[in-house]
FIBA-822476 format. One record per residue: residue in one letter; x, y, z of N, C-alpha, C in turn. Coordinates in steps of 0.05 Angstrom, whole numbers, plus 32768, in hexadecimal, padded with zeros to 4 digits. Example, Ala and Ser with C-alpha at 12.3 -4.5 7.8 and 13.67 -1.06 7.14 Angstrom:
FIBA-822476
> A	8108	7F8E	809C	80F6	7FA6	809C	8108	7FBE	809C
> S	8101	7FD3	808E	8111	7FEB	808F	8102	8001	809D
***
This chain:
FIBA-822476
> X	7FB3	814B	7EB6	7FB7	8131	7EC3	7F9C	8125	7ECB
> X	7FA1	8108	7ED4	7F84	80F7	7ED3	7F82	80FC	7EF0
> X	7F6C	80EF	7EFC	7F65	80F6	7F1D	7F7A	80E2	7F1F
> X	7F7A	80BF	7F13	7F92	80B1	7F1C	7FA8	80C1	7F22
> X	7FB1	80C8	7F0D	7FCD	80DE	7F0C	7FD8	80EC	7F2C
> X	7FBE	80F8	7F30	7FBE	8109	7F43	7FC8	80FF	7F59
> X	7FB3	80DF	7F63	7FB8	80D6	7F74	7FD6	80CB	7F73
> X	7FDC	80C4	7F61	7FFC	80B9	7F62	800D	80C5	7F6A
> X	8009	80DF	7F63	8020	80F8	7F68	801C	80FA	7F8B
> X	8004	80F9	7F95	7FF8	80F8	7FAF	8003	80E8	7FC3
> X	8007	80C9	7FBA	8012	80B4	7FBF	8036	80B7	7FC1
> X	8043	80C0	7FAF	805F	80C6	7FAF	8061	80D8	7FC3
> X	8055	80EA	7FC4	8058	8109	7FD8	8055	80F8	7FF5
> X	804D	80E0	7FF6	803E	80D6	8012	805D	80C9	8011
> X	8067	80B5	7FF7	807F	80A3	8004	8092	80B3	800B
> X	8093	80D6	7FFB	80B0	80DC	7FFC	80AC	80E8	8022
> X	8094	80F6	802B	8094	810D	8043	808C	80F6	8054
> X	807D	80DD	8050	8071	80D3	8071	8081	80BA	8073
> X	8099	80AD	805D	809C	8097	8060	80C4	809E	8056
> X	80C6	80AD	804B	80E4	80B1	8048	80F1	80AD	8034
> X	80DC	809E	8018	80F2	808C	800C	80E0	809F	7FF0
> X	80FA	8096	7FE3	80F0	80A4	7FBB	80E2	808C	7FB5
> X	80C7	8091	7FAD	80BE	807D	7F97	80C2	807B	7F7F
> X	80BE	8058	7F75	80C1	8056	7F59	80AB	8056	7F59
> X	80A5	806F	7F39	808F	807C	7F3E	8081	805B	7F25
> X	8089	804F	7F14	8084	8037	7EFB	8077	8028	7F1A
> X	8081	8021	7F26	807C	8007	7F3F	8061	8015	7F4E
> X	8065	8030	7F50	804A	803D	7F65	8035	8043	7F57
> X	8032	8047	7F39	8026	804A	7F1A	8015	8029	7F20
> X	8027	801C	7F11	801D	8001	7F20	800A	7FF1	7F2E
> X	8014	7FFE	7F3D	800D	7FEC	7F62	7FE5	8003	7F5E
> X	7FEF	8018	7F5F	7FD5	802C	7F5D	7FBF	801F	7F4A
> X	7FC7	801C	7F32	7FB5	8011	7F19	7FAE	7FF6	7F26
> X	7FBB	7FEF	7F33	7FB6	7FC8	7F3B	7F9A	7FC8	7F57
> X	7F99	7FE2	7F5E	7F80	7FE8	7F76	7F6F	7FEF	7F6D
> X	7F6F	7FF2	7F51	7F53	7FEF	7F42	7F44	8010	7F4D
> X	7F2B	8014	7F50	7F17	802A	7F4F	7F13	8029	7F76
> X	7F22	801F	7F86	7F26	801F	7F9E	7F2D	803E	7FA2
> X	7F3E	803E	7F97	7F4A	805A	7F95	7F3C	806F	7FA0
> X	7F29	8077	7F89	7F13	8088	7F8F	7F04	8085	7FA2
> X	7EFE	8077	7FB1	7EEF	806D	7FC9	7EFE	807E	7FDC
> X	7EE9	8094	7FF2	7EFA	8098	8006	7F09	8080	801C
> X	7EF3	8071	801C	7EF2	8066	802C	7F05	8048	802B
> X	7F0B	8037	8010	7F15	802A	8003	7F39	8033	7FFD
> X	7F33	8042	7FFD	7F57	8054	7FF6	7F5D	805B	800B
> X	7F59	8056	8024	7F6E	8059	803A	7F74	8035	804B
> X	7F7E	8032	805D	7F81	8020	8066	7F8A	8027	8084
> X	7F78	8013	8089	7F6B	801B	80AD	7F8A	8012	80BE
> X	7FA3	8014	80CB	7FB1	800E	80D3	7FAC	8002	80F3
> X	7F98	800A	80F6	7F92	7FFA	811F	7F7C	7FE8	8110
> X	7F66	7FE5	80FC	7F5D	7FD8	80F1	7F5F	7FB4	80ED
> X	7F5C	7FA7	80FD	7F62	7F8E	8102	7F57	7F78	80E8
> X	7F39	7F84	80D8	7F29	7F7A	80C7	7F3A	7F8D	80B2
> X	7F46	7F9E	80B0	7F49	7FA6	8096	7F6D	7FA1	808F
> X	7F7A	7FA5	80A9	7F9B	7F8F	80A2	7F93	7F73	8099
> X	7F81	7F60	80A8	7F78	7F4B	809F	7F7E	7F4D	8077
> X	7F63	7F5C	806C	7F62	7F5F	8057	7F74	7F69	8048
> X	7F89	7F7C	804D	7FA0	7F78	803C	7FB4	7F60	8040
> X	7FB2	7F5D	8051	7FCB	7F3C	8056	7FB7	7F2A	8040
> X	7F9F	7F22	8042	7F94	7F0E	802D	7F8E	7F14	8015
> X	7F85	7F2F	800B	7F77	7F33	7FF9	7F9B	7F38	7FE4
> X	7FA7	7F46	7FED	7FC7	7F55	7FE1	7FDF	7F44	7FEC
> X	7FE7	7F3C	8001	7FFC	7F2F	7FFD	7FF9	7F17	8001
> X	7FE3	7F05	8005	7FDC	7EE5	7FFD	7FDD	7EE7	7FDD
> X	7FBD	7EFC	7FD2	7FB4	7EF5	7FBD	7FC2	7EFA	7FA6
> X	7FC9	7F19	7FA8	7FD9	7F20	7F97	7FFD	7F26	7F97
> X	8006	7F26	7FAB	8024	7F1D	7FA9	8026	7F02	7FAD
> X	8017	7EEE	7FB9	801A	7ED0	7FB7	8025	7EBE	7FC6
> X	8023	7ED5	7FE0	803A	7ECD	7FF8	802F	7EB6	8005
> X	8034	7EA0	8019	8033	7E9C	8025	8027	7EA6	8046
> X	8010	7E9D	804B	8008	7EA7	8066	801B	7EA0	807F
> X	801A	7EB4	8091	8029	7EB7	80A5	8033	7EC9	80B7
> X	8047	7ECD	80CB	8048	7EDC	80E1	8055	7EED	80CC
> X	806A	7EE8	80C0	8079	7F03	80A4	806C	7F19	809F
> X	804C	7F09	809A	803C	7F1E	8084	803C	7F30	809E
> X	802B	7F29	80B3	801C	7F41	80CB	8038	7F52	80D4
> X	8054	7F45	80D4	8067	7F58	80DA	806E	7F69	80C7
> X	8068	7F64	80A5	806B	7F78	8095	805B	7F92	8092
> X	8040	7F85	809D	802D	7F9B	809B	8034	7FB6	80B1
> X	803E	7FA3	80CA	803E	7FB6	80E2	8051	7FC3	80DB
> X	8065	7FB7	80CB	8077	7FCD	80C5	8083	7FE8	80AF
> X	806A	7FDD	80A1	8067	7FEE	808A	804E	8002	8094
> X	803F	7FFA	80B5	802C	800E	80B9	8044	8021	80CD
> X	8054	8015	80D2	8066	8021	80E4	807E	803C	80CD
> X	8084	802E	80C2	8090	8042	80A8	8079	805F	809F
> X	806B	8052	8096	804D	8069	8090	804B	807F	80A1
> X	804F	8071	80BF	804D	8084	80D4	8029	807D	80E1
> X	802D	8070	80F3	8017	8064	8106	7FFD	807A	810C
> X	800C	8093	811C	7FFE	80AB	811C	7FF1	80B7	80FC
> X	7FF7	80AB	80E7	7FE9	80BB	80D5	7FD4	80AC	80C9
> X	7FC5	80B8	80C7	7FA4	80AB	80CC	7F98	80A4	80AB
> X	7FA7	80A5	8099	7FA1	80A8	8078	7FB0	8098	8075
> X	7FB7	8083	8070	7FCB	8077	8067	7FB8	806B	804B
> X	7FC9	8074	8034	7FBD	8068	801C	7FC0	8050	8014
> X	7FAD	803F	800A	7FB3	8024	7FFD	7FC7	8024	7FED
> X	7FCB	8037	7FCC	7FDA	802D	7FCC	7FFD	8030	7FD5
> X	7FFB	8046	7FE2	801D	803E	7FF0	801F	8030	7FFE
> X	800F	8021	8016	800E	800E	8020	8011	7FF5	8012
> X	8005	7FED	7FFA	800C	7FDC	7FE8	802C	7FDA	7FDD
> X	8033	7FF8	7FD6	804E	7FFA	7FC9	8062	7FEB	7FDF
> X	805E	7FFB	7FF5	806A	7FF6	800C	806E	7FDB	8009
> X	805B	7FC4	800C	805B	7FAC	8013	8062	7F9A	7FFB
> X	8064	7FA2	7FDF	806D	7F97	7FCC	8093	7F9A	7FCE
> X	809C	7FB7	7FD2	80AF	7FBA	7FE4	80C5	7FA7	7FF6
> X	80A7	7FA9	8005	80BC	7F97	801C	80C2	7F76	8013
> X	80B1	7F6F	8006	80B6	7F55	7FF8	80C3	7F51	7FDD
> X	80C8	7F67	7FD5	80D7	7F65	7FBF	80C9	7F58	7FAF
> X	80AC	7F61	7FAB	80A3	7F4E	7F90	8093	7F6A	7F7C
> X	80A3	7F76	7F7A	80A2	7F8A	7F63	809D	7F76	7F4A
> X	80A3	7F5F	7F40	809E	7F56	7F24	807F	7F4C	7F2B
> X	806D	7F47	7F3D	8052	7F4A	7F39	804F	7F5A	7F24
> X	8055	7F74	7F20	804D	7F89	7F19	8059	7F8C	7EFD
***
Protein backbone atom coordinates (compact mmCIF):
# COMPACT_ATOMS: atom_id res chain seq x y z
CA UNK A 1 0.00 0.00 0.00
CA UNK A 2 0.93 3.72 -0.77
CA UNK A 3 1.73 6.07 2.38
CA UNK A 4 -1.74 7.76 0.91
CA UNK A 5 -3.29 4.33 1.45
CA UNK A 6 -2.12 4.18 4.78
CA UNK A 7 -3.34 7.39 5.80
CA UNK A 8 -6.83 6.61 4.58
CA UNK A 9 -7.14 3.43 6.39
CA UNK A 10 -5.89 5.89 9.43
CA UNK A 11 -8.63 8.32 8.62
CA UNK A 12 -11.56 5.55 8.59
CA UNK A 13 -10.14 3.94 11.92
CA UNK A 14 -10.49 7.79 13.28
CA UNK A 15 -14.37 8.02 11.69
CA UNK A 16 -15.29 4.52 12.80
CA UNK A 17 -13.52 4.81 16.98
CA UNK A 18 -13.56 8.82 17.58
CA UNK A 19 -16.64 9.82 15.59
CA UNK A 20 -19.11 6.69 15.39
CA UNK A 21 -20.06 6.53 11.87
CA UNK A 22 -18.83 3.91 8.85
CA UNK A 23 -17.16 5.76 6.19
CA UNK A 24 -17.65 5.86 2.56
CA UNK A 25 -14.39 4.90 2.07
CA UNK A 26 -14.89 6.38 -2.49
CA UNK A 27 -16.06 9.92 -0.63
CA UNK A 28 -12.96 9.75 2.12
CA UNK A 29 -10.53 8.42 -1.04
CA UNK A 30 -11.71 11.63 -2.45
CA UNK A 31 -11.99 14.23 -0.03
CA UNK A 32 -8.07 12.85 1.02
CA UNK A 33 -6.67 13.16 -2.75
CA UNK A 34 -8.54 16.73 -2.86
CA UNK A 35 -5.90 17.98 0.27
CA UNK A 36 -3.40 17.58 -2.00
CA UNK A 37 0.45 16.90 -0.27
CA UNK A 38 -1.02 18.71 3.04
CA UNK A 39 -1.30 15.39 4.06
CA UNK A 40 2.15 14.71 4.68
CA UNK A 41 2.76 17.82 6.51
CA UNK A 42 2.70 17.24 10.25
CA UNK A 43 1.69 20.18 10.76
CA UNK A 44 -0.81 20.83 7.69
CA UNK A 45 -2.78 17.45 8.29
CA UNK A 46 -4.21 18.20 11.53
CA UNK A 47 -6.58 20.97 12.20
CA UNK A 48 -6.28 23.20 15.21
CA UNK A 49 -9.97 22.98 16.82
CA UNK A 50 -9.57 26.08 19.63
CA UNK A 51 -7.60 27.61 16.64
CA UNK A 52 -9.53 30.74 15.75
CA UNK A 53 -6.96 31.54 12.46
CA UNK A 54 -7.07 28.01 11.42
CA UNK A 55 -11.28 27.34 11.66
CA UNK A 56 -11.20 30.74 9.90
CA UNK A 57 -9.23 28.89 7.08
CA UNK A 58 -11.24 25.92 6.67
CA UNK A 59 -14.65 27.89 6.58
CA UNK A 60 -12.86 29.98 3.51
CA UNK A 61 -10.36 28.10 1.94
CA UNK A 62 -13.04 24.44 1.91
CA UNK A 63 -16.42 25.35 2.51
CA UNK A 64 -16.57 28.96 0.68
CA UNK A 65 -13.98 27.84 -1.93
CA UNK A 66 -14.42 24.51 -2.52
CA UNK A 67 -17.96 23.32 -1.52
CA UNK A 68 -19.26 26.86 -2.66
CA UNK A 69 -21.22 27.67 0.25
CA UNK A 70 -22.31 30.74 1.09
CA UNK A 71 -20.64 32.68 4.10
CA UNK A 72 -22.28 32.69 7.36
CA UNK A 73 -23.33 31.81 10.96
CA UNK A 74 -24.19 27.90 9.30
CA UNK A 75 -20.65 27.54 8.31
CA UNK A 76 -19.04 28.37 12.15
CA UNK A 77 -21.98 26.11 13.57
CA UNK A 78 -20.95 23.32 11.23
CA UNK A 79 -17.50 23.45 12.10
CA UNK A 80 -18.22 23.55 15.96
CA UNK A 81 -20.07 20.76 15.38
CA UNK A 82 -18.20 18.53 13.45
CA UNK A 83 -15.25 19.61 16.06
CA UNK A 84 -17.74 18.50 18.60
CA UNK A 85 -18.46 14.99 16.82
CA UNK A 86 -14.47 14.44 16.41
CA UNK A 87 -14.40 14.88 20.07
CA UNK A 88 -13.03 18.43 21.35
CA UNK A 89 -10.58 16.68 23.86
CA UNK A 90 -8.77 14.97 21.01
CA UNK A 91 -5.97 16.94 20.03
CA UNK A 92 -5.26 15.34 16.23
CA UNK A 93 -8.05 15.93 14.47
CA UNK A 94 -7.17 15.19 10.79
CA UNK A 95 -7.93 17.42 7.82
CA UNK A 96 -9.12 15.09 5.98
CA UNK A 97 -12.01 13.77 8.18
CA UNK A 98 -12.75 17.00 9.17
CA UNK A 99 -13.29 17.76 5.54
CA UNK A 100 -15.36 14.46 5.06
CA UNK A 101 -17.17 15.41 8.03
CA UNK A 102 -18.17 18.82 6.63
CA UNK A 103 -18.85 17.69 3.05
CA UNK A 104 -21.26 15.37 5.12
CA UNK A 105 -22.99 17.66 6.87
CA UNK A 106 -23.85 19.60 3.76
CA UNK A 107 -24.58 17.00 1.69
CA UNK A 108 -22.34 18.02 -1.10
CA UNK A 109 -20.68 14.72 -1.75
CA UNK A 110 -21.15 15.48 -5.73
CA UNK A 111 -18.19 18.12 -5.33
CA UNK A 112 -16.38 15.07 -5.33
Amino acid sequence: MSKRDDLIVKYATDLKDKCGMNPDMDLLTKVTIGCGPSIYNADAATVSGSDESELATVKNNFLIKKLGLKDGADLDKAIDSVMETYGKSNRSKYRPVVYYLLTKHFKKESVY
